[in-house]
C-alpha positions in Angstrom: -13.2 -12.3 0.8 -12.0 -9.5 -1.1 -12.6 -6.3 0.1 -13.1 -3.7 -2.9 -13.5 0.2 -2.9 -16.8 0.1 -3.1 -17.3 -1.9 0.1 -14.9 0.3 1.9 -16.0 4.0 0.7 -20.3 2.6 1.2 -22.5 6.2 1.9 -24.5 5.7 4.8 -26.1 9.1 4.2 -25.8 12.0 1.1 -21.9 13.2 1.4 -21.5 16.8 2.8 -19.9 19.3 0.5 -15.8 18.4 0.5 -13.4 19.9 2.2 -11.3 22.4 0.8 -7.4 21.1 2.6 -7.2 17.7 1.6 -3.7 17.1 2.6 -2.0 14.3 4.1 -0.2 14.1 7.2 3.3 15.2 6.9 6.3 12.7 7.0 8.1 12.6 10.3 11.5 11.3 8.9 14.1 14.4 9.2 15.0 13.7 5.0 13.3 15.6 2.0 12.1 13.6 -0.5 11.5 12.6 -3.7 8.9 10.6 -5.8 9.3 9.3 -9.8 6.8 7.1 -11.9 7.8 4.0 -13.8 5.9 2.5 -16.5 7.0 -1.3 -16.8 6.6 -3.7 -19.5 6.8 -7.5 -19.2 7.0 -9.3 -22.3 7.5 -12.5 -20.8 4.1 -13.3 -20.0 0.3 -11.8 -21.2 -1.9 -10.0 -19.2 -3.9 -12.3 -16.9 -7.4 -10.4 -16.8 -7.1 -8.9 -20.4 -7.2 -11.2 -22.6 -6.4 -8.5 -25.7 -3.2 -7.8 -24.4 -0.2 -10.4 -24.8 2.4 -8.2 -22.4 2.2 -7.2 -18.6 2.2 -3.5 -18.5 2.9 -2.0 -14.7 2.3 1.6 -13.3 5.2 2.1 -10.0 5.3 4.7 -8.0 8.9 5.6 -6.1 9.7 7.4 -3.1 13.0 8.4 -1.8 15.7 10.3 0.3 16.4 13.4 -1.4 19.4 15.3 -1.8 17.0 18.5 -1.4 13.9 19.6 -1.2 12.0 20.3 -4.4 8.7 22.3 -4.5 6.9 20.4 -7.3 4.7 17.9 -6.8 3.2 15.2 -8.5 -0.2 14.9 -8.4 -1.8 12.3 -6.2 -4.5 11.0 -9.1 -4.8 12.1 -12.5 -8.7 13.1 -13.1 -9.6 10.0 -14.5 -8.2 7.8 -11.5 -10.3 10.3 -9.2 -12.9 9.7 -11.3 -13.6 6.3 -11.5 -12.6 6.4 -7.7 -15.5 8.7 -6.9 -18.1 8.2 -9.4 -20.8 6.5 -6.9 -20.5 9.8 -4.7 -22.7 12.5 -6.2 -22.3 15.2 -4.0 -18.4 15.1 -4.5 -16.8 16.7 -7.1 -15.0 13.8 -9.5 -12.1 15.7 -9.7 -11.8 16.4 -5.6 -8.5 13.9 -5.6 -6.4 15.5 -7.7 -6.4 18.1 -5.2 -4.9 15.9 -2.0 -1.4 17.8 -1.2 1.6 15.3 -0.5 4.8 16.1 0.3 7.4 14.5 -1.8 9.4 16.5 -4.7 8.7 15.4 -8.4 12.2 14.1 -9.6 14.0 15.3 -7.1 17.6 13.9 -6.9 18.2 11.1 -5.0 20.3 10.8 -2.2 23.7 8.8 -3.0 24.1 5.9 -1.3 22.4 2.4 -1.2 18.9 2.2 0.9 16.4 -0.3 2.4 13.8 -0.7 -0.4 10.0 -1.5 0.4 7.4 -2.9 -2.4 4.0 -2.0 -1.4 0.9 -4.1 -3.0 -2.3 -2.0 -2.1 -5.2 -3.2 -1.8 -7.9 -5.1 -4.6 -9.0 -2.3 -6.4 -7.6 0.6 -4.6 -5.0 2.7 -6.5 -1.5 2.6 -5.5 -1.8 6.0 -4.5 -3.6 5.4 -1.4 -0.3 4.4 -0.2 1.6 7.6 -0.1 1.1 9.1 3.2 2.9 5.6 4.7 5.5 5.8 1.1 6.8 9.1 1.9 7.0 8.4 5.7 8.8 5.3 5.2 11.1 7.6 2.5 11.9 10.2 4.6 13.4 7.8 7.7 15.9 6.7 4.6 13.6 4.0 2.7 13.2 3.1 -0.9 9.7 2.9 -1.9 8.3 1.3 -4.4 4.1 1.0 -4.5 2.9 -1.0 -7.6 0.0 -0.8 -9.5 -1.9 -4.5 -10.4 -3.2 -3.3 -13.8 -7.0 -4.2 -14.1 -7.1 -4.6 -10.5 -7.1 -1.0 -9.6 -10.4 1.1 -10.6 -8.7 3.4 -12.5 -4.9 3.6 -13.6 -3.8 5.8 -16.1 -0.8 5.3 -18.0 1.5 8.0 -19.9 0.6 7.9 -23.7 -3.3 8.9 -21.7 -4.7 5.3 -21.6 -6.8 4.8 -18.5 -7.6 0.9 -17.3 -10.3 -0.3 -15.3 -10.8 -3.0 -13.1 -11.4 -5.8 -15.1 -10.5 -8.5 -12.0 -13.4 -6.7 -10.0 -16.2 -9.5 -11.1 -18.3 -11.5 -8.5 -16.6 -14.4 -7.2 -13.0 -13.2 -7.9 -10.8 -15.8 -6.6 -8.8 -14.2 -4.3 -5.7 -17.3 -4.5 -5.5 -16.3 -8.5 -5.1 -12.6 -7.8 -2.5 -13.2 -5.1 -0.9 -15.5 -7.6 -0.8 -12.8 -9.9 0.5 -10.3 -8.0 3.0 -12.2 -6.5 4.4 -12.3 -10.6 4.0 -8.8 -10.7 6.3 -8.4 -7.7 8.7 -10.5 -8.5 9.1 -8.8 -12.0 9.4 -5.3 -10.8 12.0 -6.0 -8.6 13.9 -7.6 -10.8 13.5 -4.4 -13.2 14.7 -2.2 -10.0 17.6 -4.4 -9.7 19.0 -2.8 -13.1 20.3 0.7 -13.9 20.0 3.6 -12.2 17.4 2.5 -9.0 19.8 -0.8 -9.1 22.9 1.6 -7.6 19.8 2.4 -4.9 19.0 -0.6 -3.5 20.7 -2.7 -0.5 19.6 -5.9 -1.7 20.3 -7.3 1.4 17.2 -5.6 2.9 14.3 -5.8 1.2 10.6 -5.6 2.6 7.0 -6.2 1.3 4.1 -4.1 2.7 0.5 -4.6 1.4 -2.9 -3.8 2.2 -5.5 -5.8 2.3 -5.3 -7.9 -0.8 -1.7 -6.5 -0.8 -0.9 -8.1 2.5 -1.8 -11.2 1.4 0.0 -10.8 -1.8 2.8 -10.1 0.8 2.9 -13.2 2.3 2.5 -15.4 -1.1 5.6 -13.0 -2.1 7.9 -13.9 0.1 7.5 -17.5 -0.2 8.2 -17.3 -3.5 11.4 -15.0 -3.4 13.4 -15.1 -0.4 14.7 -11.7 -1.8 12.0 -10.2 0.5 13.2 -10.5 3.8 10.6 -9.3 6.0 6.3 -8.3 5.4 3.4 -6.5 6.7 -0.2 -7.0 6.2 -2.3 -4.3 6.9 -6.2 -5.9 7.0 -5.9 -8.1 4.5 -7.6 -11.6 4.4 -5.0 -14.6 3.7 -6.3 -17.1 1.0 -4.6 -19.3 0.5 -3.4 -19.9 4.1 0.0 -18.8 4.3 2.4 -22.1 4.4 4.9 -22.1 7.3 7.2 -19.1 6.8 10.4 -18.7 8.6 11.2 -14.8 8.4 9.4 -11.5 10.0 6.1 -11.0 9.5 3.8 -8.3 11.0 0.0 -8.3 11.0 -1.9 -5.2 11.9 -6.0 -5.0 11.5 -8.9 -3.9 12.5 -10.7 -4.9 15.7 -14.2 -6.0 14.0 -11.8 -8.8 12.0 -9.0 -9.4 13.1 -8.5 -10.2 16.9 -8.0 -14.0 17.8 -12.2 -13.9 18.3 -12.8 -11.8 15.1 -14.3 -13.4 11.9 -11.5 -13.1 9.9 -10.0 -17.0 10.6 -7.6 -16.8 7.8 -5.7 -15.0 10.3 -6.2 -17.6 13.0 -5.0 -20.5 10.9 -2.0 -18.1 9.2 -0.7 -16.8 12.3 0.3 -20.5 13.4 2.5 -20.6 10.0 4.2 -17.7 11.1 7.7 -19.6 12.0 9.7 -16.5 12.2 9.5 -13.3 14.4 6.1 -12.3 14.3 3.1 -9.7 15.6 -0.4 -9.3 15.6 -1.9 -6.1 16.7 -5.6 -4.7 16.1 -6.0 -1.2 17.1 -9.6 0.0 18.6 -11.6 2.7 16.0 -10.3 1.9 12.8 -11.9 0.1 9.3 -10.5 -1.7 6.8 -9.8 1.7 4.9 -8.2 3.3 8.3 -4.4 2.1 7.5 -4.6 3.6 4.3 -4.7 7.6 2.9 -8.0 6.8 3.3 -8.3 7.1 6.9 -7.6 11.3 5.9 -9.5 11.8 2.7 -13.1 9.8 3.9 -13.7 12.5 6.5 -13.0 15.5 4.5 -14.9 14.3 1.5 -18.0 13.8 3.9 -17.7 10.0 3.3 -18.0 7.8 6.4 -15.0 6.6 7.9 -13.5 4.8 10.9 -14.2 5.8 14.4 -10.9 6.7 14.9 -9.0 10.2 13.6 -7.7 9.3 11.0 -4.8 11.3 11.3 -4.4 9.2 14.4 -4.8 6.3 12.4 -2.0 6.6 10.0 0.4 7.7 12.7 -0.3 4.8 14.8 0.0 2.5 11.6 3.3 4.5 10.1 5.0 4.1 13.6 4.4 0.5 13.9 5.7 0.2 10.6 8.9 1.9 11.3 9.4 0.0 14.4 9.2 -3.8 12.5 11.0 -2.1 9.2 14.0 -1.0 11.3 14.0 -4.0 13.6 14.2 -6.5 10.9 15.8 -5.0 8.1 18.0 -2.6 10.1 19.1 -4.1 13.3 17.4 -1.1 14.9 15.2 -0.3 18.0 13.3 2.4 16.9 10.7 3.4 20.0 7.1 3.3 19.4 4.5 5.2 22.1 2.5 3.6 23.8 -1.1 4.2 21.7 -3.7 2.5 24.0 -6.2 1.7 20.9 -3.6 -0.6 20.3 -3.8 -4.8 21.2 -1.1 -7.3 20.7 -1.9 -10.3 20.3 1.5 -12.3 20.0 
């Protein structure tokens, strides 16, 4: 089933008024870092849910090590993404996420040297940006990241000459197979684009790593059997359709308890998780949502929209060290430690 924003940010009550700090958590890597914006343009094939436009035009956000620290920031949304994020939510002010602080330097130089690159997928109809807190963790511990944007699949994504796109893939009955399909295109393209110029002298191509969320993971999953440039993947929450076919490299599932445990009513995971030929893990962790492994998890509470059980601070550190921990392992050769959170189940 696919999951969209709407289903995911549902009032249970009027909001309260915002809060004022909406900033994420901070990375815990020890490197500064920087973000950039690419806008992409595949003329190889036509837009598969416009039918006006004969070209695939992308929207990818990078993250970075830095050679220093720069003080400005890009902004998280323009007003129009925030917009058309928040416009069932009258008591919040449409522009409240252009206000969410990050951390990472606009343009800041990159740090020499070839890195570990991630693509991150998010999920269907989220915007790429509610990726960043786990980008720029990921980007401080020495990680290329690359979150991209499914045009028409995301509720709002604005592009540089001011356009803004809507969601035209969010109809009733979206097949969730065809969007994973198309995603898995998208993917495939942009990494193909980061294997040129400048980002191309970035990039260890030996290690390279797909994270998604929700419709993201799935895409993840689809992704790498279709490219065995992506060595390893993550799916955070998201349902699997089709059924993954029997994959032989690392692949991490982490999801909420209501879904996704062995008894949970999610049994796309079930059937998947027997596919899974390579190292594996399955872990649900106690007080989250479907939204909770996401910037989400931060902004719902401070908006006065209602979240997960769990702090969502909490949340995204539990999810961002568990990332770290499979990332390093698989692309690195690396035991990197992770505590010992007891909201956290494995299931392998």
């Amino acid at each position: 089933m696919l999951k969209i924003l709407a289903t995911s940010l549902i009032v249970l009550a009027t909001p309260a008024a915002p809060a004022t700090d909406l900033a994420l958590p901070q990375p815990t890597g020890p490197k500064p870092i920087g973000t950039t914006t690419l806008h992409l343009t595949d003329a190889s094939r036509p837009d598969p849910w416009n039918p006006e436009a004969d070209q695939r035009e992308l929207m990818v956000s990078l993250w970075y090590p830095a050679r220093k620290a720069v003080e400005k920031r890009a902004p998280y949304m323009t007003p129009q993404e925030s917009a058309a994020v928040l416009k069932s939510f009258e008591n919040v002010p449409p522009d409240a996420l252009t206000k969410v602080r990050t951390y990472a330097g606009l343009d800041a130089p990159a740090r020499k040297g070839r890195h570990p690159l991630v693509v991150m997928s998010p999920g269907f109809s989220f915007p790429r940006a509610t990726l960043t807190s786990l980008a720029e963790d990921l980007a401080s511990r020495g990680y290329l990241v690359a979150a991209v944007e499914h045009t028409y699949e995301s509720v709002g994504t604005t592009f540089p000459d001011g356009r803004t796109t809507t969601c035209l893939a969010c109809v009733k009955g979206q097949d969730g197979a065809k969007v994973a399909a198309s995603r898995v295109k998208d993917v495939r393209f942009v990494l193909d684009e980061l294997s040129k110029g400048r980002w191309g002298k970035a990039i260890d191509r030996s290690k390279i790593a797909m994270v998604g969320h929700s419709m993201g993971g799935n895409s993840a999953a689809q992704t790498m059997l279709a490219d065995p440039r992506v060595k390893a993947g993550v799916n955070l929450d998201g349902t699997f359709k089709p059924i993954v076919e029997p994959l032989k490299r690392p692949f991490m599932l982490i999801g909420a308890p209501r879904t996704h445990t062995p008894e949970g009513t999610d049994d796309s995971w079930k059937q998947s998780w027997a596919n899974l030929k390579g190292p594996k893990r399955w872990i649900t962790v106690a007080g989250t949502d479907h939204s909770a492994f996401v910037d989400y998890a931060v902004i719902r509470p401070k908006l006065g929209i209602p979240a997960q059980e769990m702090d969502g601070a909490r949340a995204l550190a539990i999810t961002r060290a568990h990332l770290t921990a499979f990332l390093d392992r698989h692309l690195l050769d690396r035991r990197t430690p992770v505590e010992d959170f007891p909201e956290v189940t494995d299931h392998d």
